[in-house]
DOZA-412044 format. One record per residue (C-alpha): residue number from 1; chain; x, y, z. Coordinates in Angstrom, 2 decimals, padded with zeros to 5 digits. Layout:
BEGIN
+-----+--------+---------+---------+---------+
: num : chaine :       x :       y :       z :
+-----+--------+---------+---------+---------+
: NUM :      A :       X :       Y :       Z :
...
+-----+--------+---------+---------+---------+
//
This chain:
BEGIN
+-----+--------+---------+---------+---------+
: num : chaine :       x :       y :       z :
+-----+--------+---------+---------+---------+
:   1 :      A :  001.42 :  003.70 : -015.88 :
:   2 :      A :  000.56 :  006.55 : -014.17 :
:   3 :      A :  000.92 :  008.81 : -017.54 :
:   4 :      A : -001.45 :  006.51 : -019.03 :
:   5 :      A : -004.09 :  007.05 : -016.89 :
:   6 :      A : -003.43 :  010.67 : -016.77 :
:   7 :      A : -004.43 :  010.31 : -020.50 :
:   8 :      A : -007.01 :  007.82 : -020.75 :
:   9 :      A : -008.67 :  010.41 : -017.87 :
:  10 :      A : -008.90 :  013.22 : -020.67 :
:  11 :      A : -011.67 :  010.79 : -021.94 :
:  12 :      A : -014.73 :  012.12 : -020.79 :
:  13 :      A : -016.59 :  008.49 : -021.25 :
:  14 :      A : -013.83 :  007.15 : -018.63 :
:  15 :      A : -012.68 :  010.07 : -016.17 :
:  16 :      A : -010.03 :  010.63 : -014.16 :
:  17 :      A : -011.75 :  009.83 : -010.76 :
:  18 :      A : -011.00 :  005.70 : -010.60 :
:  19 :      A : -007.82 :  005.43 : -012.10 :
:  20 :      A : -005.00 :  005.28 : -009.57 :
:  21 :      A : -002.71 :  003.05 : -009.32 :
:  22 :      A : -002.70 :  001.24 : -005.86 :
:  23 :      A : -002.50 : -002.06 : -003.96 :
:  24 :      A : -005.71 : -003.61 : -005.10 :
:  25 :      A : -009.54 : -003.23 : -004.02 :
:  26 :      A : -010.79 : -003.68 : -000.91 :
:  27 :      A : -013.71 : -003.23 :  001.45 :
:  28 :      A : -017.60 : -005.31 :  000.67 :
:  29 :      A : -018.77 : -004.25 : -002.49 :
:  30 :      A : -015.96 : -004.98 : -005.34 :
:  31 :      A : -014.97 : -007.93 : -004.11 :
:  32 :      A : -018.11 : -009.31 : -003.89 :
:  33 :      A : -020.00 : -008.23 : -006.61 :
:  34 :      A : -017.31 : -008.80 : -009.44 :
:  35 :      A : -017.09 : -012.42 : -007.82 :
:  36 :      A : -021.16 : -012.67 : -008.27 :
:  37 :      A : -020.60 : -011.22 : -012.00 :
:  38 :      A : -018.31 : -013.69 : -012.88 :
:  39 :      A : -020.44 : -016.38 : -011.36 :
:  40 :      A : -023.43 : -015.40 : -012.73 :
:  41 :      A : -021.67 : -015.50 : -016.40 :
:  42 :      A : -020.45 : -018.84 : -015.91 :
:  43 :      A : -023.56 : -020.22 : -015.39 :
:  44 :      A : -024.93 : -018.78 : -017.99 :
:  45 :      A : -022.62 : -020.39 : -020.29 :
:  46 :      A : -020.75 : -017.08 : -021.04 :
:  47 :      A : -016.97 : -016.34 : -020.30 :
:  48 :      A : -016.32 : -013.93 : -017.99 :
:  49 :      A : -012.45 : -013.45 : -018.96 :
:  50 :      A : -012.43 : -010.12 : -018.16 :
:  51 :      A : -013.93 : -010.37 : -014.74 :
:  52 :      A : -011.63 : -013.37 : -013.56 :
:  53 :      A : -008.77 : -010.66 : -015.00 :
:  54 :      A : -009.49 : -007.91 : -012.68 :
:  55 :      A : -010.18 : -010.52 : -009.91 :
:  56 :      A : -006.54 : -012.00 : -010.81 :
:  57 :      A : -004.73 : -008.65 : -010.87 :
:  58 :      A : -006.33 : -007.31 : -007.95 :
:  59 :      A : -005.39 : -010.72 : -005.95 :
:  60 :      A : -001.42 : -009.71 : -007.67 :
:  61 :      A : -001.20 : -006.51 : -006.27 :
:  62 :      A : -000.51 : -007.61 : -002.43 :
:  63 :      A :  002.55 : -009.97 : -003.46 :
:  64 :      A :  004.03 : -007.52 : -005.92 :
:  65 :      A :  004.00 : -005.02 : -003.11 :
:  66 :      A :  006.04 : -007.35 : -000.57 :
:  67 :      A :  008.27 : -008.07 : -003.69 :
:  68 :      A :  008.60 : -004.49 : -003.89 :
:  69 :      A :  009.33 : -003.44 : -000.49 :
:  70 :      A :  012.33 : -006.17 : -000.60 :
:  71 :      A :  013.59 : -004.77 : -003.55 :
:  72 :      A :  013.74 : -001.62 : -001.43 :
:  73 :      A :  015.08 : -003.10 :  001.82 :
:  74 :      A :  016.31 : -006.63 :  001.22 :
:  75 :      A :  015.86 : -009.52 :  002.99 :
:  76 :      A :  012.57 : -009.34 :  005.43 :
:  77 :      A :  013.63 : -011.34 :  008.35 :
:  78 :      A :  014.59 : -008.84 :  010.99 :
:  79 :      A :  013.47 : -005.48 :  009.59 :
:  80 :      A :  010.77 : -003.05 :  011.33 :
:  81 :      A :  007.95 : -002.35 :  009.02 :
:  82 :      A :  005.80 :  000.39 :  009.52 :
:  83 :      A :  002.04 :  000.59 :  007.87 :
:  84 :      A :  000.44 :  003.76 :  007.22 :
:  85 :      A : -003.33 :  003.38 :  007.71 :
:  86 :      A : -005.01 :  000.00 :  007.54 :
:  87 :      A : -008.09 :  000.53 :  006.48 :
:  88 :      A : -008.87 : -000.04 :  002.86 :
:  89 :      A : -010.06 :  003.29 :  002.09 :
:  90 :      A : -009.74 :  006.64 :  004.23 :
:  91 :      A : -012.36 :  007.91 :  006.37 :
:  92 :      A : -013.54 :  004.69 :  007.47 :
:  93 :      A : -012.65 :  001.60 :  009.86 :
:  94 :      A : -013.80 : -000.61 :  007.52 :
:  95 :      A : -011.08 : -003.50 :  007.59 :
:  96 :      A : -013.03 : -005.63 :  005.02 :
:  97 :      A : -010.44 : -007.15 :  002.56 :
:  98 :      A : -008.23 : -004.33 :  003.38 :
:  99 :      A : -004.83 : -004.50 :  001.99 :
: 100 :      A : -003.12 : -003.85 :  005.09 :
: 101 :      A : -004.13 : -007.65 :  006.06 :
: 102 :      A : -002.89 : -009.66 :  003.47 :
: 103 :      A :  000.53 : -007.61 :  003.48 :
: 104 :      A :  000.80 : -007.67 :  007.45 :
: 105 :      A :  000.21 : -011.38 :  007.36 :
: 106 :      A :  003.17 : -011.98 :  004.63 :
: 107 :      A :  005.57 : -009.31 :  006.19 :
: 108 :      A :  005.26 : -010.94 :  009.72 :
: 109 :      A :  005.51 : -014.79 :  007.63 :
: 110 :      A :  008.62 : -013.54 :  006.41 :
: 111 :      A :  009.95 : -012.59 :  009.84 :
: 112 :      A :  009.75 : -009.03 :  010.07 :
: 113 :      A :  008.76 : -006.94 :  012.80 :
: 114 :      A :  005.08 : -005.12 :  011.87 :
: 115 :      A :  004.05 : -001.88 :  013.29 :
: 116 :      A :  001.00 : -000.09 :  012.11 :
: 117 :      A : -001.21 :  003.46 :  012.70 :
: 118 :      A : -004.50 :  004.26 :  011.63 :
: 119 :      A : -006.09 :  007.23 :  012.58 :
: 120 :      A : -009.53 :  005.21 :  012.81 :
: 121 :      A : -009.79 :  001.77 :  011.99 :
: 122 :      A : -006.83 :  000.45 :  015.17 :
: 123 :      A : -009.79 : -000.77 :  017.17 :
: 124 :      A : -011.74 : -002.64 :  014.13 :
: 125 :      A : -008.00 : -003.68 :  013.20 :
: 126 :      A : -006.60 : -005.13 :  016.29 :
: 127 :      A : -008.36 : -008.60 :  016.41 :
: 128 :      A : -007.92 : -009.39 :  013.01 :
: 129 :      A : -003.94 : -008.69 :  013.68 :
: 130 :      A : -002.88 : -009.59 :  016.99 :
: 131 :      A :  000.70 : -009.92 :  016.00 :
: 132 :      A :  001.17 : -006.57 :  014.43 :
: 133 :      A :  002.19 : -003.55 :  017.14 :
: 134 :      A : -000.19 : -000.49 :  017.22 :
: 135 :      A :  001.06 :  003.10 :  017.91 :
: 136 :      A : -000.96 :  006.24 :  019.47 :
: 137 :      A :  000.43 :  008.29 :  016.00 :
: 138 :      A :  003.06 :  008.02 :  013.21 :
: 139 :      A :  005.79 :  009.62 :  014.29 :
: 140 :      A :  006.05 :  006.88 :  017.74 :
: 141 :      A :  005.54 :  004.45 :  015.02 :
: 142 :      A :  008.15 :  005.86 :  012.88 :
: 143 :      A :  011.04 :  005.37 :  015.30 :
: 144 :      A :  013.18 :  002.81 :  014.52 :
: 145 :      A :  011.98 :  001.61 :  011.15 :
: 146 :      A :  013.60 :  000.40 :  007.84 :
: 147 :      A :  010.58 :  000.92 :  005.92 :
: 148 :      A :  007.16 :  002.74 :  006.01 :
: 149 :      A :  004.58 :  001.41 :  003.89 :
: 150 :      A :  001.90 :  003.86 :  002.64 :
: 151 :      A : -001.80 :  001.87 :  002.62 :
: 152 :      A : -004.47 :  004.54 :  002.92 :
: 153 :      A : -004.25 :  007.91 :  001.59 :
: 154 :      A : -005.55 :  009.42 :  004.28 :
: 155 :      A : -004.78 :  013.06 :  004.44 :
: 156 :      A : -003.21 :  012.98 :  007.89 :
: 157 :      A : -000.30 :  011.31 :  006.09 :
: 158 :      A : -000.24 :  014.00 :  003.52 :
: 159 :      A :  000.73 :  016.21 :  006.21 :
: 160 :      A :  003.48 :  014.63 :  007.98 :
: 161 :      A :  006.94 :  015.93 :  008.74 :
: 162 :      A :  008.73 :  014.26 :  006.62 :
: 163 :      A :  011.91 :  015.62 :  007.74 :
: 164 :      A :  010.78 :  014.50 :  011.04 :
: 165 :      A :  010.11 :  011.36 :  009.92 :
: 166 :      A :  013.40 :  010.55 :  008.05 :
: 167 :      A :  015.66 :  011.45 :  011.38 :
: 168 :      A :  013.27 :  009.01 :  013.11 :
: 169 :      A :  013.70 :  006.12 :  011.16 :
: 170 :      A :  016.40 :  003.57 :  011.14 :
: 171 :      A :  016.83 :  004.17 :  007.18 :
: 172 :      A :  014.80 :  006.53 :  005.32 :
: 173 :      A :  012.40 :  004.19 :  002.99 :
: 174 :      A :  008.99 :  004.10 :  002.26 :
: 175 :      A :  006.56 :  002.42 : -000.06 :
: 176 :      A :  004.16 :  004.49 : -001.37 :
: 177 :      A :  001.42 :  002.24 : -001.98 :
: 178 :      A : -001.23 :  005.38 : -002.52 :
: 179 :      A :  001.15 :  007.62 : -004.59 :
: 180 :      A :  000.42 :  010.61 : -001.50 :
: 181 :      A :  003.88 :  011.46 : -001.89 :
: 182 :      A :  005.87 :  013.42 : -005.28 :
: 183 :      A :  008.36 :  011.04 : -005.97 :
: 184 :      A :  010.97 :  013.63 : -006.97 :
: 185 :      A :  010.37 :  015.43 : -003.78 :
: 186 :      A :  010.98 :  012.39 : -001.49 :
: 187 :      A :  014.11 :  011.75 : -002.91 :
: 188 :      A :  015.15 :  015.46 : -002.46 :
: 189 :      A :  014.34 :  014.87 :  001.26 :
: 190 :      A :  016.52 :  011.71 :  001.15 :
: 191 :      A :  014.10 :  008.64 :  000.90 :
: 192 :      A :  014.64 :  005.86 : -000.49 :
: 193 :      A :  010.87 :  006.32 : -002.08 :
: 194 :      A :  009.26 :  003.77 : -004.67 :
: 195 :      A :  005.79 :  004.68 : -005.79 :
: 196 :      A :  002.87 :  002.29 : -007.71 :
: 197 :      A :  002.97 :  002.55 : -011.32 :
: 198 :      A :  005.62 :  005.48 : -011.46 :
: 199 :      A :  008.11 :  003.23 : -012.84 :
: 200 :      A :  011.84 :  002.44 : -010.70 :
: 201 :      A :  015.06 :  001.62 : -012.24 :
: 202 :      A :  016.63 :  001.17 : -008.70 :
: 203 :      A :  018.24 :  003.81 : -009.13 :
: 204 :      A :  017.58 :  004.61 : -005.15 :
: 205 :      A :  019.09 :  001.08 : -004.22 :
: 206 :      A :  022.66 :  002.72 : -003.83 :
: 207 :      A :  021.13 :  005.41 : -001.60 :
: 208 :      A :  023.74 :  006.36 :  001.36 :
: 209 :      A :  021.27 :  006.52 :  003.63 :
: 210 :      A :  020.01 :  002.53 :  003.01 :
: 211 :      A :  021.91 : -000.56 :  004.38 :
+-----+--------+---------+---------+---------+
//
Protein backbone atom coordinates (compact mmCIF):
# COMPACT_ATOMS: atom_id res chain seq x y z
CA UNK A 1 0.00 0.00 0.00
CA UNK A 2 2.38 2.32 0.87
CA UNK A 3 4.28 1.86 -2.70
CA UNK A 4 1.09 2.67 -4.22
CA UNK A 5 0.68 5.82 -2.90
CA UNK A 6 4.24 6.62 -3.35
CA UNK A 7 3.18 6.28 -7.06
CA UNK A 8 -0.16 7.54 -7.40
CA UNK A 9 1.75 10.81 -5.55
CA UNK A 10 3.96 11.25 -8.83
CA UNK A 11 0.49 12.41 -10.21
CA UNK A 12 0.54 15.94 -10.08
CA UNK A 13 -3.56 16.09 -10.23
CA UNK A 14 -3.40 13.93 -6.83
CA UNK A 15 -0.06 14.72 -4.80
CA UNK A 16 1.72 13.18 -2.38
CA UNK A 17 0.58 15.38 0.62
CA UNK A 18 -2.85 13.23 1.75
CA UNK A 19 -1.91 9.89 1.12
CA UNK A 20 -0.66 8.09 4.21
CA UNK A 21 -1.72 5.32 5.42
CA UNK A 22 -3.05 5.64 9.08
CA UNK A 23 -5.79 4.79 11.58
CA UNK A 24 -8.62 6.71 10.06
CA UNK A 25 -9.76 10.54 10.13
CA UNK A 26 -10.41 12.39 12.89
CA UNK A 27 -11.00 15.81 14.38
CA UNK A 28 -14.56 18.23 13.14
CA UNK A 29 -14.36 18.73 9.65
CA UNK A 30 -14.11 15.16 7.72
CA UNK A 31 -16.27 13.55 9.71
CA UNK A 32 -18.80 15.86 9.47
CA UNK A 33 -18.84 17.14 6.23
CA UNK A 34 -18.49 13.73 4.27
CA UNK A 35 -21.54 12.67 6.58
CA UNK A 36 -23.49 16.02 5.25
CA UNK A 37 -22.27 14.98 1.54
CA UNK A 38 -23.64 11.79 1.72
CA UNK A 39 -26.83 13.11 3.21
CA UNK A 40 -27.29 15.71 1.02
CA UNK A 41 -26.97 13.05 -2.05
CA UNK A 42 -29.46 10.87 -0.64
CA UNK A 43 -31.95 13.24 -0.59
CA UNK A 44 -31.44 14.24 -3.67
CA UNK A 45 -32.15 10.93 -5.00
CA UNK A 46 -28.44 10.30 -5.94
CA UNK A 47 -26.15 7.46 -4.50
CA UNK A 48 -23.49 8.46 -2.64
CA UNK A 49 -21.54 4.94 -2.76
CA UNK A 50 -18.45 6.40 -2.64
CA UNK A 51 -18.99 8.62 0.31
CA UNK A 52 -20.66 5.82 2.56
CA UNK A 53 -17.14 3.89 1.32
CA UNK A 54 -14.74 6.23 2.82
CA UNK A 55 -17.15 6.67 5.81
CA UNK A 56 -17.07 2.65 6.09
CA UNK A 57 -13.30 2.28 5.79
CA UNK A 58 -12.49 5.05 7.94
CA UNK A 59 -15.01 3.53 10.73
CA UNK A 60 -12.61 -0.09 9.81
CA UNK A 61 -9.50 1.31 10.56
CA UNK A 62 -9.87 1.42 14.60
CA UNK A 63 -10.84 -2.45 14.80
CA UNK A 64 -8.22 -3.57 12.31
CA UNK A 65 -5.72 -1.79 14.48
CA UNK A 66 -6.77 -3.71 17.84
CA UNK A 67 -6.78 -6.86 15.53
CA UNK A 68 -3.41 -5.87 14.70
CA UNK A 69 -1.86 -5.14 17.90
CA UNK A 70 -3.11 -8.82 19.03
CA UNK A 71 -1.58 -10.28 16.24
CA UNK A 72 1.52 -8.61 17.68
CA UNK A 73 1.02 -9.40 21.37
CA UNK A 74 -1.73 -11.97 21.79
CA UNK A 75 -4.38 -12.13 23.94
CA UNK A 76 -5.36 -8.46 25.46
CA UNK A 77 -6.47 -9.29 28.89
CA UNK A 78 -3.58 -8.43 31.13
CA UNK A 79 -1.11 -6.60 28.86
CA UNK A 80 0.12 -2.81 29.42
CA UNK A 81 -0.60 -0.73 26.43
CA UNK A 82 1.03 2.32 25.86
CA UNK A 83 -0.48 5.23 23.38
CA UNK A 84 1.68 7.62 21.77
CA UNK A 85 -0.17 10.95 21.43
CA UNK A 86 -3.95 11.12 21.55
CA UNK A 87 -4.84 13.72 19.72
CA UNK A 88 -5.99 13.14 16.21
CA UNK A 89 -3.53 15.21 14.54
CA UNK A 90 -0.17 16.80 15.99
CA UNK A 91 0.09 20.20 17.17
CA UNK A 92 -3.22 20.36 18.58
CA UNK A 93 -5.45 19.13 21.68
CA UNK A 94 -8.13 18.63 19.62
CA UNK A 95 -9.62 15.19 20.88
CA UNK A 96 -12.59 15.35 18.40
CA UNK A 97 -13.11 11.80 16.96
CA UNK A 98 -9.57 11.14 17.70
CA UNK A 99 -8.44 7.67 17.19
CA UNK A 100 -6.88 7.31 20.41
CA UNK A 101 -10.65 7.06 21.86
CA UNK A 102 -12.20 4.47 20.08
CA UNK A 103 -8.92 2.23 20.47
CA UNK A 104 -8.51 3.12 24.32
CA UNK A 105 -12.13 2.23 24.84
CA UNK A 106 -11.70 -1.39 23.05
CA UNK A 107 -8.15 -2.06 24.56
CA UNK A 108 -9.44 -1.36 28.17
CA UNK A 109 -13.01 -3.63 27.00
CA UNK A 110 -10.70 -6.26 26.31
CA UNK A 111 -8.99 -6.08 29.69
CA UNK A 112 -5.83 -4.51 29.16
CA UNK A 113 -4.10 -2.06 31.13
CA UNK A 114 -4.05 1.59 29.02
CA UNK A 115 -1.41 4.12 29.50
CA UNK A 116 -1.15 7.13 27.32
CA UNK A 117 1.20 10.57 26.66
CA UNK A 118 0.48 13.45 24.72
CA UNK A 119 2.60 16.23 24.67
CA UNK A 120 -0.63 18.58 24.49
CA UNK A 121 -3.92 17.30 24.34
CA UNK A 122 -3.62 15.12 28.31
CA UNK A 123 -5.77 17.86 29.77
CA UNK A 124 -8.54 17.99 26.79
CA UNK A 125 -8.02 14.04 26.98
CA UNK A 126 -8.48 13.17 30.53
CA UNK A 127 -12.34 13.46 30.93
CA UNK A 128 -13.19 11.78 27.95
CA UNK A 129 -10.85 8.73 29.37
CA UNK A 130 -10.93 8.43 32.94
CA UNK A 131 -9.85 4.87 32.89
CA UNK A 132 -6.75 5.24 30.85
CA UNK A 133 -3.36 6.26 33.06
CA UNK A 134 -1.56 9.52 31.98
CA UNK A 135 2.28 9.95 32.22
CA UNK A 136 4.43 13.35 32.63
CA UNK A 137 6.55 11.88 29.23
CA UNK A 138 7.15 8.65 27.24
CA UNK A 139 9.82 7.16 28.58
CA UNK A 140 7.75 6.92 32.47
CA UNK A 141 5.09 5.66 30.24
CA UNK A 142 7.26 3.27 28.53
CA UNK A 143 8.22 1.25 31.60
CA UNK A 144 6.72 -1.82 31.85
CA UNK A 145 4.84 -2.19 28.61
CA UNK A 146 4.11 -5.04 26.07
CA UNK A 147 3.17 -2.74 23.44
CA UNK A 148 3.42 0.97 22.37
CA UNK A 149 0.96 2.13 20.01
CA UNK A 150 1.97 5.04 17.72
CA UNK A 151 -1.36 7.55 17.24
CA UNK A 152 -0.02 10.99 16.38
CA UNK A 153 3.01 11.66 14.49
CA UNK A 154 4.08 14.16 16.45
CA UNK A 155 7.72 14.88 16.07
CA UNK A 156 8.59 14.47 19.74
CA UNK A 157 8.12 10.77 19.03
CA UNK A 158 10.36 10.96 16.06
CA UNK A 159 13.00 11.71 18.41
CA UNK A 160 12.86 9.22 21.05
CA UNK A 161 15.53 6.87 22.31
CA UNK A 162 14.57 4.06 21.04
CA UNK A 163 17.21 2.09 22.58
CA UNK A 164 16.02 3.63 25.67
CA UNK A 165 12.79 2.73 25.08
CA UNK A 166 13.25 -1.02 24.21
CA UNK A 167 15.29 -1.71 27.73
CA UNK A 168 12.24 0.00 29.32
CA UNK A 169 9.63 -2.02 28.12
CA UNK A 170 8.43 -5.36 29.23
CA UNK A 171 8.80 -6.67 25.45
CA UNK A 172 9.95 -4.54 22.74
CA UNK A 173 6.63 -3.98 20.42
CA UNK A 174 5.08 -1.23 18.95
CA UNK A 175 2.35 -0.39 16.52
CA UNK A 176 3.12 2.12 14.30
CA UNK A 177 -0.10 3.52 13.53
CA UNK A 178 1.60 6.87 11.79
CA UNK A 179 4.43 5.00 9.92
CA UNK A 180 7.12 7.65 12.10
CA UNK A 181 9.28 4.81 12.37
CA UNK A 182 11.58 2.80 9.21
CA UNK A 183 10.38 -0.48 9.60
CA UNK A 184 13.72 -2.11 8.74
CA UNK A 185 15.39 0.02 11.28
CA UNK A 186 13.09 -0.99 14.21
CA UNK A 187 13.67 -4.39 13.70
CA UNK A 188 17.50 -3.80 13.64
CA UNK A 189 16.96 -2.22 17.12
CA UNK A 190 14.98 -5.35 18.14
CA UNK A 191 11.18 -4.44 17.95
CA UNK A 192 8.76 -6.35 17.30
CA UNK A 193 7.48 -3.32 14.82
CA UNK A 194 4.28 -3.61 12.48
CA UNK A 195 3.58 -0.54 10.43
CA UNK A 196 0.04 0.59 8.40
CA UNK A 197 -0.01 -0.46 4.93
CA UNK A 198 3.74 -1.74 4.84
CA UNK A 199 2.60 -5.17 4.54
CA UNK A 200 3.61 -8.14 7.60
CA UNK A 201 4.06 -11.73 7.04
CA UNK A 202 4.61 -12.24 10.86
CA UNK A 203 7.63 -12.80 10.31
CA UNK A 204 8.43 -10.76 13.78
CA UNK A 205 5.94 -13.14 15.72
CA UNK A 206 8.93 -15.56 16.59
CA UNK A 207 10.93 -12.55 17.83
CA UNK A 208 13.13 -13.64 21.06
CA UNK A 209 12.46 -10.74 22.63
CA UNK A 210 8.26 -11.30 22.54
CA UNK A 211 6.36 -13.73 24.89
Amino acid sequence: MKEVAVGMGYDKRIGPQFLDAGLGYGGSCFPKDVKALAFMAAEKGRHPQLLRAVMEINDDRRPMAINHIQELVGELKGRVIGLLGLSFKPNTDDMRDAPSVDLATALLHQGAEVRAYDPVAMAVAKPILPHVDFYDDPYSMSEGCDILVVITEWNEFKQLDLDRIRELMKQPAIYDGRNIYDPKTMIELGYNYRGVGRGYDGRNLNNKHVT
